[in-house]
ChimeraX commands (.cxc) that place a marker at each C-alpha (Angstrom):
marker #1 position 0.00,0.00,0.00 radius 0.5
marker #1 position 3.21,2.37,0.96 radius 0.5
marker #1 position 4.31,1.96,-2.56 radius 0.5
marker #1 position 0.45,3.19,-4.57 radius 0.5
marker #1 position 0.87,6.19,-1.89 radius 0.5
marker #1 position 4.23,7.24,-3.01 radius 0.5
marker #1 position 3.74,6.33,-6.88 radius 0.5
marker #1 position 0.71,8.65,-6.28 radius 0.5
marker #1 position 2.81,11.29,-4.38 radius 0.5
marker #1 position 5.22,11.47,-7.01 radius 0.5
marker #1 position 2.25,11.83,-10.14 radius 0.5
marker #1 position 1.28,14.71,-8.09 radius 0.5
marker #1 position 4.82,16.25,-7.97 radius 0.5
marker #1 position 5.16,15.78,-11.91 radius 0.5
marker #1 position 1.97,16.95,-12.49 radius 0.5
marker #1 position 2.66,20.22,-10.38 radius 0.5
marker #1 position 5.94,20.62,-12.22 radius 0.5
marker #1 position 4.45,20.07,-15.38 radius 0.5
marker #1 position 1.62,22.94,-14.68 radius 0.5
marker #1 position 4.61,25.36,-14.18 radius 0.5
marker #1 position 5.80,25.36,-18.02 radius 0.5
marker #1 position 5.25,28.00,-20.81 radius 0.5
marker #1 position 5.31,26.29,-23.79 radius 0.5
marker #1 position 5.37,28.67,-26.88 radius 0.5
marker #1 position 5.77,27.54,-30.44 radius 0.5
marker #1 position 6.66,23.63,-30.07 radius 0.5
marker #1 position 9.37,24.64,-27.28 radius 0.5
marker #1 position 8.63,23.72,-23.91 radius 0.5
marker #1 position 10.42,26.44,-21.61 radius 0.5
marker #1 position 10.68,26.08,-18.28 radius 0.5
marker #1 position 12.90,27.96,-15.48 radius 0.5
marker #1 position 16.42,26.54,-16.65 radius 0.5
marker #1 position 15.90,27.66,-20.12 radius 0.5
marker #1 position 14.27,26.10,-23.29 radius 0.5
marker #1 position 13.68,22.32,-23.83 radius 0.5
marker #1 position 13.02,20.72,-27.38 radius 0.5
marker #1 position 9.63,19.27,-27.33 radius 0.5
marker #1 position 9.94,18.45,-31.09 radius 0.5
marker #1 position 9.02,14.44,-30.49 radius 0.5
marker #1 position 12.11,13.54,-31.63 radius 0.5
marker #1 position 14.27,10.68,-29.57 radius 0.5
marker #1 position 14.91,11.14,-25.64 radius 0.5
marker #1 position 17.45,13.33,-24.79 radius 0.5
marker #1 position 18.94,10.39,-22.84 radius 0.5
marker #1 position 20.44,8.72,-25.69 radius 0.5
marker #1 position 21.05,5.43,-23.85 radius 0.5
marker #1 position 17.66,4.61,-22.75 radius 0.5
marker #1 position 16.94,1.88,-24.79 radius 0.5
marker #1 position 20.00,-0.29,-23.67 radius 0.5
marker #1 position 19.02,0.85,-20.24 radius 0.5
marker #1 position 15.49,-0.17,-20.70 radius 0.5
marker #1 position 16.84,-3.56,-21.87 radius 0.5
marker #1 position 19.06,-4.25,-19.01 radius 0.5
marker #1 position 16.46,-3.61,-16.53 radius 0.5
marker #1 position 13.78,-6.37,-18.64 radius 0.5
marker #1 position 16.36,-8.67,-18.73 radius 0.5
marker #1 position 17.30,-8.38,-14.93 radius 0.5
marker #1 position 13.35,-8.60,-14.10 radius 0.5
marker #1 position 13.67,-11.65,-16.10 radius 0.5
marker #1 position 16.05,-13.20,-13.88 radius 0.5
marker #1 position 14.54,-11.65,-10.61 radius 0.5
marker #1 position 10.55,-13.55,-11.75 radius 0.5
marker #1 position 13.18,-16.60,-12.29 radius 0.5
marker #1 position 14.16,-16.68,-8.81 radius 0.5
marker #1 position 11.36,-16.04,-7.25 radius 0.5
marker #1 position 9.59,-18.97,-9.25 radius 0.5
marker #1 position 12.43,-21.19,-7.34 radius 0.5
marker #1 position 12.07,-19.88,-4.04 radius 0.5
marker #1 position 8.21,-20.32,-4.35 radius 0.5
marker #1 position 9.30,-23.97,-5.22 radius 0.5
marker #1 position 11.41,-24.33,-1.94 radius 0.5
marker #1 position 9.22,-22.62,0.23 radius 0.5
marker #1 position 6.64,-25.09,-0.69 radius 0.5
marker #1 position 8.45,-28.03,-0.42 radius 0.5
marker #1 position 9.97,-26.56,2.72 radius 0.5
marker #1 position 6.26,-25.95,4.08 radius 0.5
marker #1 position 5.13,-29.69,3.14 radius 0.5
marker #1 position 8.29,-30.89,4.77 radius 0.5
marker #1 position 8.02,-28.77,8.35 radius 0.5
marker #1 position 4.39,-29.92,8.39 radius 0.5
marker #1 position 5.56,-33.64,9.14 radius 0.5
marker #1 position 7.76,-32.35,11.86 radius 0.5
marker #1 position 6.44,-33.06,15.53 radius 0.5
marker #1 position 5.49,-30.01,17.02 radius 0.5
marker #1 position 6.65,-28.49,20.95 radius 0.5
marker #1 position 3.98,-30.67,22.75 radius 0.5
marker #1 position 4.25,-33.31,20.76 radius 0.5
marker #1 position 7.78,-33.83,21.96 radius 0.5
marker #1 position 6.97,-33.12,25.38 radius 0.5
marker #1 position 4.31,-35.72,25.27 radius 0.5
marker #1 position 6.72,-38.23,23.51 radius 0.5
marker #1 position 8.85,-37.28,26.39 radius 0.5
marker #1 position 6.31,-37.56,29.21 radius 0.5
marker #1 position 5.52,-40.76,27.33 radius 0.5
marker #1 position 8.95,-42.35,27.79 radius 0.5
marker #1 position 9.73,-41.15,31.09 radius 0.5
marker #1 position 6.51,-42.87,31.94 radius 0.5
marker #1 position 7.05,-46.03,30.22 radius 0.5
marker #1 position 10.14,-45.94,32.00 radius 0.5
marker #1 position 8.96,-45.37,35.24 radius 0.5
marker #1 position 6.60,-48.30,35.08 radius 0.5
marker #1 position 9.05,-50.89,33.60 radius 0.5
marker #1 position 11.23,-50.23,36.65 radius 0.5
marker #1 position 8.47,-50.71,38.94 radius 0.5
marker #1 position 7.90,-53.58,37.52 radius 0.5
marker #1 position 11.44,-54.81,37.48 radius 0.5
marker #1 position 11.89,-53.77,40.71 radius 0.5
marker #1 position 8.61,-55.71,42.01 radius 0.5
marker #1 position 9.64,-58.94,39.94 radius 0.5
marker #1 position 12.73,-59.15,41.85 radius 0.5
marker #1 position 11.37,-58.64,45.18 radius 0.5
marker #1 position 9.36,-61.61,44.54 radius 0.5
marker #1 position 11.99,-63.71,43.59 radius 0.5
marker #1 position 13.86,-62.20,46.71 radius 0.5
marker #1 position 11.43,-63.26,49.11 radius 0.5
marker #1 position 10.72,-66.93,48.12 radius 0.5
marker link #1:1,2 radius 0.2
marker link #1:2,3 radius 0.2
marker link #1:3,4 radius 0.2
marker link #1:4,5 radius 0.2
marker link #1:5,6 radius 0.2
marker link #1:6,7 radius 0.2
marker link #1:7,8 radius 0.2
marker link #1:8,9 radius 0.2
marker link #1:9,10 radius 0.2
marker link #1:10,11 radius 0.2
marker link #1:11,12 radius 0.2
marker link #1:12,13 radius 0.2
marker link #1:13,14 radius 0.2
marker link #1:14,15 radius 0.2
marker link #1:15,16 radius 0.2
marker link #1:16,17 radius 0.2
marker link #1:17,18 radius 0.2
marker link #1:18,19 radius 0.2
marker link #1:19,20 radius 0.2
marker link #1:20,21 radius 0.2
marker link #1:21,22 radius 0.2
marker link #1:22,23 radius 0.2
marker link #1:23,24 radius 0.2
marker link #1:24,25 radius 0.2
marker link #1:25,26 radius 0.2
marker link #1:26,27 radius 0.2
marker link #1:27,28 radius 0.2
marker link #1:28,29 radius 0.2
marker link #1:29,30 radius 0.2
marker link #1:30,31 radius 0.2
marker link #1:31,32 radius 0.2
marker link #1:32,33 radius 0.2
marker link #1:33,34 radius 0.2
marker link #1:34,35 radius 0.2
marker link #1:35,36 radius 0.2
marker link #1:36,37 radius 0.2
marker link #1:37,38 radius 0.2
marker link #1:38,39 radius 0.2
marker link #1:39,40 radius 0.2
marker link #1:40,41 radius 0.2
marker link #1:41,42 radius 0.2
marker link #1:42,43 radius 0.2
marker link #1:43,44 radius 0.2
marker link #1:44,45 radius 0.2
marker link #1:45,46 radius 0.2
marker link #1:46,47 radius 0.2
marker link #1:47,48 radius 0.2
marker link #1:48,49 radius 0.2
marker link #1:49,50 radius 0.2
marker link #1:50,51 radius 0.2
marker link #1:51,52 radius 0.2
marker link #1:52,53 radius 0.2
marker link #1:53,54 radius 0.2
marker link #1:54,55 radius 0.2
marker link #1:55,56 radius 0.2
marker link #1:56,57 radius 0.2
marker link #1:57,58 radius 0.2
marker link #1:58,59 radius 0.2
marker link #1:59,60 radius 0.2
marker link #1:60,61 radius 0.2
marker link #1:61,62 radius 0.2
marker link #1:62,63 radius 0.2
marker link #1:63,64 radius 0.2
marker link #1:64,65 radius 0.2
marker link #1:65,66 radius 0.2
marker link #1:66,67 radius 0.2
marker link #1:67,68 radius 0.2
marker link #1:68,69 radius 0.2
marker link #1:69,70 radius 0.2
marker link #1:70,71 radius 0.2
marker link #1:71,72 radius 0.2
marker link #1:72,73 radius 0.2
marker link #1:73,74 radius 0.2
marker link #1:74,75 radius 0.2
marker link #1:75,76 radius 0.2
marker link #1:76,77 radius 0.2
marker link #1:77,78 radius 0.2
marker link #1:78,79 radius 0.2
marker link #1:79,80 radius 0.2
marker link #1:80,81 radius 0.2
marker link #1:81,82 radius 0.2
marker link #1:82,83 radius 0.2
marker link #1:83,84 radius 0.2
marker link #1:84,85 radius 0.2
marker link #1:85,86 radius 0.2
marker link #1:86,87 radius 0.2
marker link #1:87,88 radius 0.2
marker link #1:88,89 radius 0.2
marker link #1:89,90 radius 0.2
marker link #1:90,91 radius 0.2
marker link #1:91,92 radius 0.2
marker link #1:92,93 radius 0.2
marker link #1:93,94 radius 0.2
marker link #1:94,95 radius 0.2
marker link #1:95,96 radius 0.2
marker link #1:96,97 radius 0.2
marker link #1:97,98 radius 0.2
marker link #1:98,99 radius 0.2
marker link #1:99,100 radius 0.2
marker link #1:100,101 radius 0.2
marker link #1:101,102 radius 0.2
marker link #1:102,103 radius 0.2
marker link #1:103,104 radius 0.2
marker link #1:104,105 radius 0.2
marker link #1:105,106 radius 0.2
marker link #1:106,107 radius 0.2
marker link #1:107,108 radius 0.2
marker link #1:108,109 radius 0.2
marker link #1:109,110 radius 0.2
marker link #1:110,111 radius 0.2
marker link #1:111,112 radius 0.2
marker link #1:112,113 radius 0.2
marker link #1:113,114 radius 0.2
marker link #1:114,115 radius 0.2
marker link #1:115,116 radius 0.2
view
């Protein structure tokens, strides 16, 4: 949502910039001096092999994030399996149980024996 707010802030900036121009006779002037507004090409002269390096870096950005969304699923179905914190402290109260109880019984067995 932060990011439509500031794309909106900054329409509103151009926009207010772009209300402060005189344009007279196909030239755009504005407070530094005249601008050609003739539609020719950009003044940035390098815009297209900008424009391609930034496609072809989106390219490999949409790549990796199609492999992490692949990881992070696999990850997901993976951690679901896991035991979760009571279930291990129930696996331990479990054991410490069982444990208790085969002692006892051990412990009664021999004192059978013991006494015949």
């Amino acid at each position: 949502m932060s990011n439509v707010v500031e794309l909106s802030s900054r329409l509103n900036e151009m926009n207010r910039r772009f209300a402060k121009l005189n344009c007279k006779n196909g030239v755009i002037e504005s407070g530094g001096g005249p601008i050609d507004g003739g539609g020719g090409p950009p003044h940035f002269t390098d815009m297209e092999r900008r424009l391609s390096k930034l496609e072809d870096k989106m390219d490999n950005v949409q790549a990796t994030l199609s492999d992490m969304r692949g990881t992070l699923t696999r990850m997901d179905e993976r951690i679901s399996h896991l035991p979760t914190y009571k279930g291990i402290w129930a696996l331990v109260a479990g054991i410490i149980t069982t444990t208790s109880v085969v002692i006892g019984a051990v412990t009664t067995i021999l004192h059978w024996f013991h006494a015949s």
